[in-house]
C-alpha positions in Angstrom: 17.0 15.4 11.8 15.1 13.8 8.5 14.4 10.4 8.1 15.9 8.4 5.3 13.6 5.8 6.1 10.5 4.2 7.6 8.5 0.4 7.2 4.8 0.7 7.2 2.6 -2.6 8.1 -0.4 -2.8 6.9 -2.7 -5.9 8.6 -5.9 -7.3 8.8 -8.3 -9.5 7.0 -8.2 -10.8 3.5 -10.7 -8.5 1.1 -9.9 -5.4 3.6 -7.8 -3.5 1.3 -4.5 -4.7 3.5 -2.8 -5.3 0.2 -3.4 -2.6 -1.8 -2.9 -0.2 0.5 0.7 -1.3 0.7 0.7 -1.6 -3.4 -0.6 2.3 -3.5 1.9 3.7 -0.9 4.9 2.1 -2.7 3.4 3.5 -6.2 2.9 6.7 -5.4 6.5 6.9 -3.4 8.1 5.7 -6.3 6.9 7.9 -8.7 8.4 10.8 -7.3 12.0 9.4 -6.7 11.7 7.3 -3.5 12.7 3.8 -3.4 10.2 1.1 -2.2 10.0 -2.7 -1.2 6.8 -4.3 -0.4 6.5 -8.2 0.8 2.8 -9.9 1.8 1.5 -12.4 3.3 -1.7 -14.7 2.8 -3.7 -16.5 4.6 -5.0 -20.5 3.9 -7.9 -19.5 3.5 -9.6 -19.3 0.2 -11.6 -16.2 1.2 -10.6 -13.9 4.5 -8.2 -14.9 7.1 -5.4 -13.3 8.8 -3.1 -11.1 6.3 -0.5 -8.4 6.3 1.7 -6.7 4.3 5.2 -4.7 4.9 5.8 -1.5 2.9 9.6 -0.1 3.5 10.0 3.6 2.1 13.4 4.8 1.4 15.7 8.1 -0.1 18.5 5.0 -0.6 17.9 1.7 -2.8 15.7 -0.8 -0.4 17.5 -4.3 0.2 15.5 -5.6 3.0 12.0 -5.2 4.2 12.8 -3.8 7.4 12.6 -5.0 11.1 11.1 -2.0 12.9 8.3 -1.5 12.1 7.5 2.6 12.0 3.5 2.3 11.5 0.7 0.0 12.4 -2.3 0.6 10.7 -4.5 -2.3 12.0 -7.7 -2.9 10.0 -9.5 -4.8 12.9 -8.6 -6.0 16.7 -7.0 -8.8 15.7 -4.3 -7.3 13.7 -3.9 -5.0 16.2 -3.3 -7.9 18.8 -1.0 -9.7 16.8 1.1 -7.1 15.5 1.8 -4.1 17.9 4.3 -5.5 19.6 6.3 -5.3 17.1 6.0 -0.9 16.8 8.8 1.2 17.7 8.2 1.9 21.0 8.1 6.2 19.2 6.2 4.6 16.3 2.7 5.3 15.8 -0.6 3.0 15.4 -3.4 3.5 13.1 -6.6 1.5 13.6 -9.6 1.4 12.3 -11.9 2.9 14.2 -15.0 2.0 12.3 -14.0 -1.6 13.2 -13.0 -1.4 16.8 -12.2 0.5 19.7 -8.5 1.2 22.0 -7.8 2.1 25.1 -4.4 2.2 27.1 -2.1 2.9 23.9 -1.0 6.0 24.0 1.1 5.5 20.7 -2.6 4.6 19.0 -5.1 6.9 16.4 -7.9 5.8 15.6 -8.9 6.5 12.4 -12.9 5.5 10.7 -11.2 4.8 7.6 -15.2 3.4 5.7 -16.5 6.2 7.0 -14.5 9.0 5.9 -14.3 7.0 2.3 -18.5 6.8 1.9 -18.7 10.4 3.1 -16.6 11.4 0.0 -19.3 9.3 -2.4 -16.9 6.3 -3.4 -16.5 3.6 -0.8 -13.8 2.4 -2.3 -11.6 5.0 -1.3 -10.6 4.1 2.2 -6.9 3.5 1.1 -6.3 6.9 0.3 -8.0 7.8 3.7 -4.6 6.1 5.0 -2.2 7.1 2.5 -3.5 11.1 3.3 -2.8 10.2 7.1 0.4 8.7 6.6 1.5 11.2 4.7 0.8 13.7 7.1 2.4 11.9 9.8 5.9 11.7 7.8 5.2 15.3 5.9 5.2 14.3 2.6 3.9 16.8 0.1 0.5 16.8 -0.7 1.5 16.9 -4.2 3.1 13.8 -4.5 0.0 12.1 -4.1 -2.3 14.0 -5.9 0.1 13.6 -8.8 -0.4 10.0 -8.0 -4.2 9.9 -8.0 -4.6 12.0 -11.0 -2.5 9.5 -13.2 -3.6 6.1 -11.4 -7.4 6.8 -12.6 -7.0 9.0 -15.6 -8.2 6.1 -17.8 -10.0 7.9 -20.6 -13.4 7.0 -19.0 -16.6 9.6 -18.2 -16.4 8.7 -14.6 -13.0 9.7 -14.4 -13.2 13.0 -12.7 -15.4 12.1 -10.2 -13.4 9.4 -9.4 -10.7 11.6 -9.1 -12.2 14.0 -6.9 -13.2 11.7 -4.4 -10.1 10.1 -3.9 -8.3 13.3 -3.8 -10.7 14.4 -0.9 -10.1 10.8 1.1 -6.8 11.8 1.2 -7.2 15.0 2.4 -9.7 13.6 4.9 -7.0 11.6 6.1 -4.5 13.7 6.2 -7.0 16.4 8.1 -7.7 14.0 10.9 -4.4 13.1 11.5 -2.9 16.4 12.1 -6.1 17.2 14.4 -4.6 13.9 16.5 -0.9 15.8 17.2 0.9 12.4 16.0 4.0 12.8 14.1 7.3 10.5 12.9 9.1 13.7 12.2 10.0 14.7 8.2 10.9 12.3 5.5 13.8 13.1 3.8 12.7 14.5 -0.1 14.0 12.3 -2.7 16.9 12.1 -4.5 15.6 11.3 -7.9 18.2 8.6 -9.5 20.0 9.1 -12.3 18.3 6.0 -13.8 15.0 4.7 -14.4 13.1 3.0 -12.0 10.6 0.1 -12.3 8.0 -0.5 -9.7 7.4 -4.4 -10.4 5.9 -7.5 -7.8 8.0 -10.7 -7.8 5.4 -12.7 -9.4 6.0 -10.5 -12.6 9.5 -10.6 -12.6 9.5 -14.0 -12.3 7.2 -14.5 -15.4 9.4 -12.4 -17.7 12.3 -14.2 -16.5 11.0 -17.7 -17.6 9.5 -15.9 -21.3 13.1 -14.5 -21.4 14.4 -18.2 -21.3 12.1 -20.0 -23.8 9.0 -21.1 -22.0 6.5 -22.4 -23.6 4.4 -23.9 -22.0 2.9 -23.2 -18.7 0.5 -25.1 -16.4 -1.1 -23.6 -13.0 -4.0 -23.0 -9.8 -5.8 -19.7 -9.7 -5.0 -19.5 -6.1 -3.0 -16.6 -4.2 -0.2 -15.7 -4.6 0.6 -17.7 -7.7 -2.6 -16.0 -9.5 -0.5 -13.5 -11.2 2.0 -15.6 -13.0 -1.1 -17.9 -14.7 -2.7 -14.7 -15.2 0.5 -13.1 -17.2 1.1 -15.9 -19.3 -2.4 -16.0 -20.3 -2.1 -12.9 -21.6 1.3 -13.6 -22.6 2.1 -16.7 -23.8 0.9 -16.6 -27.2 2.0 -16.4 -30.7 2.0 -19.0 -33.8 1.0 -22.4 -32.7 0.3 -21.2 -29.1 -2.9 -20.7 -27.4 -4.0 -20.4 -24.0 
């Protein structure tokens, strides 16, 4: 039986890529007709500290985040401490094995998601290490994130097909290693592509074109997570006759 379903947690250490990971799996989901919800958290911190984020994949609309949690993908020990209690006890749990080491989990892979990103030329890439894994361990087309990658970073610049390349080969990295480990949550359901148009937007931006909808004008805030965004939208935003910012 397909799954209509599954919740992702991503979870780590502030600057670890916890967030975007979550941001790119929703993206590319959505751009092919699946619905997605995403929720984070941050830490108090103004640099590191304890974070994760949620990512809940769906073929129907997404109300909630989703209390079982499908995935782990734990970026150091500590997530991996904190969190994996909370797996499906037929879930599966990703860590990094670059970080750290596990024993005694038989639901666990351990995947060197730095490594396999510098071996491809662009460090950078290590999210797509673990979006090519996850999608193998749910058997989503390969095709639904090259399509993805090959719109994400088409930008019009000279280093765009290298860039291109490499992320397209992180993902098949990941996806290579995980089918060597034998893990799998079974098949995804394929989309049902809705009638309608979808919008992939955060709260922090919905918010902002709320308050411009109803006549703000004037705006005051703190470049500090997570209310960044909205200062950083009506920067760009605000403006007009007798306006500045």
């Amino acid at each position: 039986m397909q799954m209509r379903d599954f919740v992702v947690r991503f979870a780590g250490e502030g600057g670890q890529g916890v967030v975007t990971s979550a941001e790119g799996l929703a993206q590319s989901s959505t751009r092919v007709g699946y619905h997605a919800l995403t929720f984070a958290t941050f830490p108090s911190q103004i640099l590191g500290g304890p974070t994760w984020t949620q990512a809940r994949i769906s073929v129907d609309p997404v109300l909630a985040p989703g209390d079982d949690v499908n995935v782990l993908v734990a970026f150091n020990q500590e997530a991996y401490d904190e969190h994996h209690k909370d797996v499906l006890p037929d879930g599966v749990i990703i860590f990094n094995s670059t970080e750290f080491q596990l024993e005694g989990d038989d639901r666990s892979f351990g995947l060197p998601f730095e490594e396999l990103a510098k071996s491809t030329g662009n460090n950078r890439a290590a999210n797509m290490v673990i979006m090519g894994g996850l999608a193998q361990l749910i058997n989503m087309p390969q095709e639904h994130l090259i399509s993805f990658v090959e719109e994400r970073f088409s930008r019009g610049r000279s280093e765009d097909v290298e860039i291109i390349r490499s992320n397209i080969e992180a993902l098949n990295l990941g996806r290579g290693h995980m089918a060597e480990s034998g893990f799998s949550l079974g098949e995804l359901a394929p989309p049902e592509m809705p009638e309608y148009k979808q919008l992939m937007i955060k709260g922090n931006e919905a918010v902002s074109l709320g308050a411009m909808a109803a006549g703000l004008d004037f705006y005051v805030g703190y470049p500090i997570s997570p209310a960044t965004p909205i200062l950083l939208y009506m920067e760009r935003n605000l403006v007009g006759k007798d306006r500045f910012a």
